[in-house]
N, C-alpha and C positions, 0 to 999 in steps of 0.2 A: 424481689429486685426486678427493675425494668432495666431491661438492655435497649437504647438507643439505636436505633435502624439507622446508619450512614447511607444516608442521599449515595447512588450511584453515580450522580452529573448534578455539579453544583452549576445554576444559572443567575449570574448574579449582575445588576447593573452598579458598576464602579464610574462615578464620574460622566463623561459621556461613553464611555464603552462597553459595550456587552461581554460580560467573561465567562466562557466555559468551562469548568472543569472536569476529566474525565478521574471519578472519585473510586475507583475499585483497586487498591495499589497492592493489595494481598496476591488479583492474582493478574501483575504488573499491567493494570485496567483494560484488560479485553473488553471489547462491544457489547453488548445483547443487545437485543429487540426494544425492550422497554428504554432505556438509552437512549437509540434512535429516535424512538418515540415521545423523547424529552425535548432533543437537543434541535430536530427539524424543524415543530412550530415555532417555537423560541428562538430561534435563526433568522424564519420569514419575518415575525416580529419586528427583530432588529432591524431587521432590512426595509423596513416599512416607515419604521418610529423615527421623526423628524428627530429625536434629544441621543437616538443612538446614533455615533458617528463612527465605531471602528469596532468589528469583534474579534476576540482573540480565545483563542482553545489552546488548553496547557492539559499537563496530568500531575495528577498529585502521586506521595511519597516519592518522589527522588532520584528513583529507579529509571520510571518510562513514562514515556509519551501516551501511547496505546500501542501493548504488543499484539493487536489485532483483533478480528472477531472470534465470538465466542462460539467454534466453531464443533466443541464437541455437544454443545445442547444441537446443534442441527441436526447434525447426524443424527442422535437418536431420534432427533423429529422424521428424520426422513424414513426409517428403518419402523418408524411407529405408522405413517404416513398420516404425520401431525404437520397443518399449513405451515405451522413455523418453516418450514424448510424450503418456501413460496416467499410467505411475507419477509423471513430477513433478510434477503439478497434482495427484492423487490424494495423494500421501504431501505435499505442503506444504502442505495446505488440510486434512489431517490433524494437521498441528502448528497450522497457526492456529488450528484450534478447542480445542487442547492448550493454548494462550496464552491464550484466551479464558476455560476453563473450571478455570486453575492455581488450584489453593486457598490457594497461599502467595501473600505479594504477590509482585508481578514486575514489574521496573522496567528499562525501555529507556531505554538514556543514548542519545538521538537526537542525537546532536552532530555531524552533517554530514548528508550526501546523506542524502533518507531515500525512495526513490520506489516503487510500485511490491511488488514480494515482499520490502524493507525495510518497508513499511509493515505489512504482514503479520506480519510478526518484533515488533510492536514496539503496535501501534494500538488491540490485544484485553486486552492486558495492562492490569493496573490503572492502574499509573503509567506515561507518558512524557515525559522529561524533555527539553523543546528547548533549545538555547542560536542565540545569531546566528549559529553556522554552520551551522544546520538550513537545509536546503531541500528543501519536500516537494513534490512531486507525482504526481496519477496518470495518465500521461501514454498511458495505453492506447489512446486511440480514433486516436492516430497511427500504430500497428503494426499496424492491424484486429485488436487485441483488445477488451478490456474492462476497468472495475476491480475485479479479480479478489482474491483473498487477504481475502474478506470486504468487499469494496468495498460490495456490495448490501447490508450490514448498516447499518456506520457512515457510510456517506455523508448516507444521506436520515434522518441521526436527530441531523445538524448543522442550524445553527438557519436557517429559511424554506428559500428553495429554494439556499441555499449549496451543497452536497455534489452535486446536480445536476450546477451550472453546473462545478464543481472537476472533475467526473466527464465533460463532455460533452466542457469546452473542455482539460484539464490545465493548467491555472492553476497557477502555480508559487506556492507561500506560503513566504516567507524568514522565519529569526528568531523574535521575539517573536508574527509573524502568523501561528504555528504552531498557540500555544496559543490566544491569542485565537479562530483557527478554532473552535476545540475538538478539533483532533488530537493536540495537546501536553496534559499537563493540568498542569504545571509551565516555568518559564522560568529555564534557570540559565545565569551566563553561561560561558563555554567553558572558563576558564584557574580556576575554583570547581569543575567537575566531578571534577579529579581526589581533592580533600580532600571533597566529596559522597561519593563513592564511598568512600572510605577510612571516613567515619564510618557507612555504611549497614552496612558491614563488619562494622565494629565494634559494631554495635549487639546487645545481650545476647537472647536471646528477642522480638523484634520482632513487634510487633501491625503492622498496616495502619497503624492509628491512629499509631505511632509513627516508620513511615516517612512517612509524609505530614507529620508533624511537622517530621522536617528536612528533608525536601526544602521545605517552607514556608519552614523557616528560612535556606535558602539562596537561595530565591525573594526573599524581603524585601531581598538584600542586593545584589541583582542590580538595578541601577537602568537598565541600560542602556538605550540605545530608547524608555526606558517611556513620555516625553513624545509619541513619534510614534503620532498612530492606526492602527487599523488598516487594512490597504492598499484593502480594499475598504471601508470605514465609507462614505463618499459614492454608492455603488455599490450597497448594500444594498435598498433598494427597489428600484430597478430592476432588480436581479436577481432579487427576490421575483417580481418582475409579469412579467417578460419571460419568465422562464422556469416560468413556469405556466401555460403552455401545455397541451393535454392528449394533444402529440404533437410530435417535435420539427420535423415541417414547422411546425406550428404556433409553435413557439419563434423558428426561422430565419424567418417570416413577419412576428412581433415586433418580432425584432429589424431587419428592413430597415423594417418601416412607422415605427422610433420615431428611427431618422438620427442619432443622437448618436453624438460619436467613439466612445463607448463603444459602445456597441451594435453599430459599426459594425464594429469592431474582434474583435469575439466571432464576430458572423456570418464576417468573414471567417476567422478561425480555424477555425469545422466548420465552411467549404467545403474546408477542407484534410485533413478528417480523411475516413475512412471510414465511409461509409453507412452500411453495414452495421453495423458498431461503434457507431457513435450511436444506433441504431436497440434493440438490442442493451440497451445498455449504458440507456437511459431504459426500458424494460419491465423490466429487473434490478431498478432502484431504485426503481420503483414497487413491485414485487412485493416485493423485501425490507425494506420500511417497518414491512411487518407481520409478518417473518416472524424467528425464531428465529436467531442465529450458525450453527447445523450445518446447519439447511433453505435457509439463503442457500447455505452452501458448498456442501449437494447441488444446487442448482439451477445454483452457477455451475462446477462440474463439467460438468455437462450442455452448458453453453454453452463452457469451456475444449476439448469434443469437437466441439462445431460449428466452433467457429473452423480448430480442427485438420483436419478434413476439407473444410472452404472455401479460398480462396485471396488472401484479405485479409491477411491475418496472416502468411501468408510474402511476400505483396508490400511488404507494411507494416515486416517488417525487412530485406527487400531494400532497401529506398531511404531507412532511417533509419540501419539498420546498418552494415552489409554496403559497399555500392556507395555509401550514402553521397548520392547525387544529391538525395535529401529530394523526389522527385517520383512517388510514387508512383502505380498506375494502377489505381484502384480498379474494381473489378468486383461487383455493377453499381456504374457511377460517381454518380447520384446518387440521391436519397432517395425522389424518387417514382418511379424503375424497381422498386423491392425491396417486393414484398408483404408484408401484414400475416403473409400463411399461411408465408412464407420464414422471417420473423423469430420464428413461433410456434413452429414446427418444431426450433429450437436450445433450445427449453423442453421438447424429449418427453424423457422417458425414457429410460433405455440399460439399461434391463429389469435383468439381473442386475452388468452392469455399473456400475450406477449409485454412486457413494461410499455408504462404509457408515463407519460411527466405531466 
């Protein structure tokens, strides 16, 4: 018997559009290398080809989007000290800034899991479409990473200090509180998207202007959830204030002196995370407030190479992934053993090494 090899990323030209699919829905289509290495030439392509006029990236099976990259082949790349653990942060943060800087429009159907190196596939791009089976987050600071895939750009440029507290604590946004975030910039609802798709397809020479048109028009039709706020609306100030802080001891200080379940609730969340990754991941987002899509991505290169050579980030999916026990044993374990100069130091430079586009 031959068993059939299922394509990982189906690449296919519908009409005038380029469609990507992210094809691994077993294990709800995490990234690899080779992936990437499908999905970027075939992107420039598009973006090249007079007869392609819009691309669009969806995920199969039902489930997800893409629940992220496939991040425990790294690990073991790194712990082997196999390049993988160079080349995939290097060549995928090479495609996001490829998503970022597409001149055609380019529109991610987010209709499931979206966390994570899905968010990277999907965040940069002009359009993303959520429906109620979207569920995003970026849930780094529990693996002793960070959020990486351009996290430093779009987080701190959602409104007050939202993309922070998203980024410190991985706060899960379901549904309609996707867009409301401003991660989504459209809301359709899931069992609409396939006749969406069909008519983006069919669309003759499409402007921006004119897919934003029906994705509008199928926005309008979408009434679901609409009466519910949003999840955090009552929370909103008090995450503006608690977490303007101008250090996250200072944030965890916040939050214990203001005792509300909420607050309490946050603080206990990063005492769960990594030091080092909160630590991290809040001088990311300061620094890429002001900085450029490709200078965010060269700086969180530099910081995807610290993690690599630290010991958070294999402990972090030792005990999420892996073994599963969800107890991980951070080193150092908390926020005031880890120097200012520790945490500076995953900002130098890696000289000739450093991402180039």
């Amino acid at each position: 018997m031959s068993t059939q090899v299922e394509a990982e990323v189906l690449l296919e030209k519908v009409g005038r559009a380029g469609v990507i699919t992210i094809n691994r829905p077993k294990v709800l289509n995490a990234l690899n290398l080779p992936m990437i290495r499908q999905i970027y030439p075939q992107l420039k392509k598009w973006e090249n080809d007079k007869e392609t006029e819009i691309v669009i990236i969806k995920g199969a099976g039902g489930k997800a989007f893409c629940a992220g990259g496939d991040i425990r082949a790294v690990t073991e790349a790194g712990k082997a000290g196999d390049p993988l653990a160079e080349d995939f942060f290097r060549e995928e943060y090479i495609l996001n800034n490829a998503i970022g800087a597409c001149k055609k429009p380019y529109i991610a159907l987010i209709d499931g899991i979206t966390m994570g190196g899905g968010v990277g596939l999907s965040v940069h791009g002009r359009f993303r479409v959520a429906s109620e089976k979207t569920l995003f987050a970026m849930p780094e600071t529990a693996i002793g990473l960070f959020p990486d895939v351009g996290g430093g750009y779009f987080l701190p440029r959602l409104r007050g200090k939202l993309g922070l507290f998203l980024a410190l604590t991985g706060f899960r946004l379901k549904g309609r509180d996707v867009q409301r975030a401003g991660v989504a910039t459209h809301f359709v609802e899931s069992k609409k998207i396939p006749d969406l798709e069909k008519e983006l397809v069919d669309l003759k020479s499409p402007s921006a202007d004119d897919v934003s048109r029906v994705l509008e028009s199928y926005q309008n039709q979408s009434s679901l959830d609409s009466e519910k706020p949003f999840v955090l609306d009552k929370h909103m100030s008090d995450i503006d204030r608690l977490f303007s802080a101008s250090s996250v001891e200072g944030i965890v200080q916040n939050l214990k002196a203001d005792g509300s379940e909420f607050a309490n609730k946050q603080a206990e969340t990063l005492a769960r995370m990594s030091p080092t990754s909160l630590k991290i991941t809040f001088k990311q987002l300061q620094a890429g407030a002001a900085l450029s899509l490709p200078d965010v991505l060269v700086m969180e290169y530099r910081l995807s190479q610290a993690c690599m050579r630290g010991c958070d980030f294999y402990e972090g999916v030792r005990a999420v992934l892996v073994d599963k026990d969800q107890s991980p044993k951070w080193n150092p374990s908390t926020l005031e053993e880890l120097s200012d100069q520790t945490v500076e130091q995953c900002f130098s430079s890696l000289g000739e090494k450093d991402l180039t586009f």
